[in-house]
C-alpha positions in Angstrom: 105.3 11.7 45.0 101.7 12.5 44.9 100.9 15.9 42.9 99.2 17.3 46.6 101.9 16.5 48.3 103.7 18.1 46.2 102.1 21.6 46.0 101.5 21.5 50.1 105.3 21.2 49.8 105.2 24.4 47.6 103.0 26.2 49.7 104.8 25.8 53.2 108.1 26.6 51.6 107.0 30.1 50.4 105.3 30.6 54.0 108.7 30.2 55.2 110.0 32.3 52.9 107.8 35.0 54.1 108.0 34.2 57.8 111.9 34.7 56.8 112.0 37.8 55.2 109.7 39.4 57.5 111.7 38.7 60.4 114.9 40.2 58.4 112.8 43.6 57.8 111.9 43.4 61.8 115.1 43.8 63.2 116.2 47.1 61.5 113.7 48.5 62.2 113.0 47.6 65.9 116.9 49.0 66.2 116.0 52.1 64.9 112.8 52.8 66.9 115.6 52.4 69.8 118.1 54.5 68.6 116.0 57.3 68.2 113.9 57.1 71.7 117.5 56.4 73.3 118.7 59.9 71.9 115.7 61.7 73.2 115.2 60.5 76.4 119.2 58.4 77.5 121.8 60.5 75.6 121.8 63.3 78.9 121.8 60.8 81.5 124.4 59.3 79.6 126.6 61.9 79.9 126.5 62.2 83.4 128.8 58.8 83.4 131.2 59.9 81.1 131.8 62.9 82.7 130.5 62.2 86.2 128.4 65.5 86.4 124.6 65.8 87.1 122.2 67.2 84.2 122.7 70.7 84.1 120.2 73.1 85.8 118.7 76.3 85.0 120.8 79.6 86.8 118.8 81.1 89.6 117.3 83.9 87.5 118.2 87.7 88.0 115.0 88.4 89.8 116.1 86.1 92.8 118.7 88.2 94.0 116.8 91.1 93.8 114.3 89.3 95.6 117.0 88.8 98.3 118.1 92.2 98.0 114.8 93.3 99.0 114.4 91.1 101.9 117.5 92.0 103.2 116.4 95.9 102.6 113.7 95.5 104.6 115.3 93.8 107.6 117.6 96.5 107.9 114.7 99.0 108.5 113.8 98.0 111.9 117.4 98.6 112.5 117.9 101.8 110.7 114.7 103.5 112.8 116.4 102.2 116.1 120.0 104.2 115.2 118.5 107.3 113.7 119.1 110.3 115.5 116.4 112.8 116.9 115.5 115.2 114.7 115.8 118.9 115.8 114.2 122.1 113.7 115.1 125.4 114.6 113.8 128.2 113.2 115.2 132.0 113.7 111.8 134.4 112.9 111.6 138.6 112.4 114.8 138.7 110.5 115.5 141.7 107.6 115.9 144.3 110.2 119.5 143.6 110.5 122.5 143.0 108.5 124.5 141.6 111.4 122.1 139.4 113.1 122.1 137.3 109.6 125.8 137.6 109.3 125.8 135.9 113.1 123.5 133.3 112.9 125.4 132.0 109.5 128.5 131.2 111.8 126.7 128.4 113.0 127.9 125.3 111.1 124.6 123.3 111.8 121.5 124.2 109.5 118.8 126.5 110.6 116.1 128.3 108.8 115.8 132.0 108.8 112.3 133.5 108.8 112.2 136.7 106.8 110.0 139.7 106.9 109.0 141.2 104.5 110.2 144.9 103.4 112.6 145.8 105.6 116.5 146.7 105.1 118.0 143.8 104.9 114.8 141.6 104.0 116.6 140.7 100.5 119.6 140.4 102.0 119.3 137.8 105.1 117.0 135.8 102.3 119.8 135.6 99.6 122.4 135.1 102.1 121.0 132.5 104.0 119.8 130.5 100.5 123.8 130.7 100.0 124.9 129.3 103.0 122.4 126.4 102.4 119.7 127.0 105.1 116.3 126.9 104.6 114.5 130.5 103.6 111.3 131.2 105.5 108.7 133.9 104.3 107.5 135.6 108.1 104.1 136.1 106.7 102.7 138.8 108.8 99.2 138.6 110.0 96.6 140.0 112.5 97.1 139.4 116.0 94.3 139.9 118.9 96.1 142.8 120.3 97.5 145.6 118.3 97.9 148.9 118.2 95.3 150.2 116.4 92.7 148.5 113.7 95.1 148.0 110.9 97.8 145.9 112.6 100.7 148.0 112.4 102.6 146.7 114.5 102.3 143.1 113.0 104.7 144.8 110.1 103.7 146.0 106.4 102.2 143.4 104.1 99.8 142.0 107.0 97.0 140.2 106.4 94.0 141.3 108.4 90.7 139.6 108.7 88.7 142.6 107.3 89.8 141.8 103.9 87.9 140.2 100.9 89.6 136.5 100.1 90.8 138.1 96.9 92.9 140.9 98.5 94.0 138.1 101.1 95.3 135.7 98.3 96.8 139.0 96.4 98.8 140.1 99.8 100.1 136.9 100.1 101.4 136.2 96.6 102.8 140.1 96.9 105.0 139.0 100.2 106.2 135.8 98.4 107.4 138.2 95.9 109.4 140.4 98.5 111.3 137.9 100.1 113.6 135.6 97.5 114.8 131.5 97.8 111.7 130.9 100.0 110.8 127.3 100.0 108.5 127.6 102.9 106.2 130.3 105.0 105.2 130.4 109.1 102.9 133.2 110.2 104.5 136.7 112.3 101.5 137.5 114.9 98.7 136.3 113.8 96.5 135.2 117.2 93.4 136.4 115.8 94.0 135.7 112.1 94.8 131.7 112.5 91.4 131.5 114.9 89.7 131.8 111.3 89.3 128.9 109.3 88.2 130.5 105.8 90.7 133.0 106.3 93.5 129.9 107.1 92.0 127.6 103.9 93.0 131.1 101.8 96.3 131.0 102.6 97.3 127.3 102.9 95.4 127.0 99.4 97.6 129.8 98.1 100.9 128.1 99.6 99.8 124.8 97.8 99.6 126.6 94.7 103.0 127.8 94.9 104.6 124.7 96.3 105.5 125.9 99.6 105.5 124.4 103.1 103.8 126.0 106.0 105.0 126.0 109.9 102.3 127.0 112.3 104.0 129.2 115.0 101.1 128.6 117.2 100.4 132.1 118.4 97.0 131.1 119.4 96.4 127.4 121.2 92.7 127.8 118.1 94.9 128.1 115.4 93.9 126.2 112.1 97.3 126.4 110.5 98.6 122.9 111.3 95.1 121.0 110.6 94.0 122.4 107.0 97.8 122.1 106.3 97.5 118.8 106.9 94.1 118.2 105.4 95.0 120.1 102.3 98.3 117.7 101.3 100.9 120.7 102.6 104.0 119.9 103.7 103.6 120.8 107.4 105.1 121.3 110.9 104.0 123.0 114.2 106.0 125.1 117.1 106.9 122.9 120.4 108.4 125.6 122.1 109.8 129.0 121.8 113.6 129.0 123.1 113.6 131.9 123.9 110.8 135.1 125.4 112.3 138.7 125.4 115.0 141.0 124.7 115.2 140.6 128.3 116.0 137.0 128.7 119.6 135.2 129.6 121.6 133.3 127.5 121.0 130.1 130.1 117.4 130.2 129.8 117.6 129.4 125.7 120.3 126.6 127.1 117.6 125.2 129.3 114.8 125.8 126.5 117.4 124.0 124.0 117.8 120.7 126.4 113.8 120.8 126.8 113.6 120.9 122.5 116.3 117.8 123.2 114.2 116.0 125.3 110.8 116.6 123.0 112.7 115.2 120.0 113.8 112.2 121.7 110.4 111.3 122.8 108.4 112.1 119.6 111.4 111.2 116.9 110.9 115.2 115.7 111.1 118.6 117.7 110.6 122.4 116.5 111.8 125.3 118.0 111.5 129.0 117.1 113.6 131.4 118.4 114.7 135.5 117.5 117.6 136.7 116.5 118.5 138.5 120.1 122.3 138.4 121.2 121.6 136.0 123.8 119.7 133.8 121.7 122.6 133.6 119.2 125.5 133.2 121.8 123.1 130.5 123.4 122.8 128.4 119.6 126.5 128.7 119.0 127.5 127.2 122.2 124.8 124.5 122.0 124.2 123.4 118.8 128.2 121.9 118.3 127.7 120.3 121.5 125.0 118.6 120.9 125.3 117.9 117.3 126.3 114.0 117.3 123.1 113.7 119.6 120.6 115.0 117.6 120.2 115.9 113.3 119.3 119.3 113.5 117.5 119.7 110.1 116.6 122.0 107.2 112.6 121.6 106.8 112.8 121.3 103.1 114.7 117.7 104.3 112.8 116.8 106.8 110.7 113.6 106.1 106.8 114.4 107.5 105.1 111.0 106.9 
């Protein structure tokens, strides 16, 4: 054999050789390049034939049923409005005079709030007592009305606030009848016709109320008063009189019945009624009778309580 032949011979044996082992290395490592993307990406799916479950998904977080929660929350709104009862206020002014009037009204199981006077007898009294049956305590703030007997209001009661007075001495009175009547958490006006017909003299005292955190109920003396209005603009807790349920010392028990079923009707119609009434014999007999009665009808309400919105 030729020497060429020979080394050609040589030479396509060794390519073999290399064509051999390279194949040998190949395999391994083709296998392992499976393995490992199998792991990552089959070993889950896997599983689901072993154990004949689906991949396992992520829990519904927290938030969700909160989420729900709040749906449900607000379709019970609509419904809660529709159920709620009308709400009735009634509010007893000119107390302090008597010890026994207070010791009446406080018989009645259903809440009321008792406008106080200032400096009489049984101011202190009818305040603390009241406050511990859980009624709502209501400073009577005396002021001027258009007809009096003479120029400095007398008959309005001591502590009244006239118009004639510098704003100083009208913020001054009112803190000072705060002070004489304790557990107030609110003030509506005694009198007052020609006093709430002033709107400077009105900003005074709503301004002052603000400042001590009180509510104001506008009696409505006067069809011109500014009491419920700067309330209102001013960001104070507020309410105004629909009717008085009762007139005189003079009236009959049935006409605060029939003044009653009118505040009944008013509160149906509007959601929210007030009524103001005095603490005459009549008046009282009238409430006790009534307000059980009518109590599954209607919320009668403290103010304090009341939602204004």
């Amino acid at each position: 054999m030729s020497q060429r032949r020979k080394t050609g011979n040589r030479k396509t044996a060794s390519k073999a050789s290399s064509q051999n082992r390279a194949a040998k290395l190949t395999h391994p490592v083709l296998a392992l390049l499976f393995f490992f993307v199998f792991s990552i990406f089959g070993l889950r799916y896997v599983e689901k034939f072993f154990d004949g479950s689906p991949p396992q998904q992520t829990a519904p977080a927290v938030a969700d049923k909160s989420s729900l929660a709040d749906k449900s929350a607000v379709v019970d709104k609509p419904i809660e409005k529709r159920i709620r009862r009308p709400r009735v206020v009634l509010i007893i002014d000119d107390l302090g005079q008597s010890r026994e009037q207070v010791d009446r009204l406080l018989r009645i199981e259903q809440p009321l709030n008792l406008a106080v006077l200032p400096y009489l007898p049984y101011s202190e009294y009818a305040a603390r007592a009241a406050y511990r049956e859980g009624n709502d305590v209501i400073l009577h703030l005396p002021m001027e009305p258009k007809y009096s007997t003479g120029y400095t209001a007398d008959d309005a009661g001591e502590g009244v606030l006239l118009l004639g007075f510098p704003i100083k001495r009208i913020r001054d009175e009112v803190r000072k009848n705060i002070e004489a009547v304790p557990k107030i958490v609110g003030v509506n006006n005694h009198m007052g016709s020609k006093f709430m017909e002033n709107k400077e003299t009105v900003e005074t005292v709503i301004k002052e109320l603000k400042a001590q955190g009180l509510y104001f109920i506008d009696s409505l003396t006067t069809p011109k008063s500014y009491g419920y209005s700067v309330a209102k603009r001013l960001g104070v807790k507020t309410l105004k009189r629909d009717i008085f349920i009762d007139r005189s010392k003079n009236h009959s028990k049935e006409y605060t019945v029939g003044q009653l079923d009118r505040l009944v009707r008013i509160a149906e119609k509007n959601g929210i009624a007030v009524g103001i009434g005095h603490p005459y014999p009549q008046t009282i007999d009238a409430l006790m009778e009534y307000m059980p009665r009518v109590a599954k009808k209607v919320e009668f309400m403290k103010i304090s309580a009341a939602s204004l919105d």
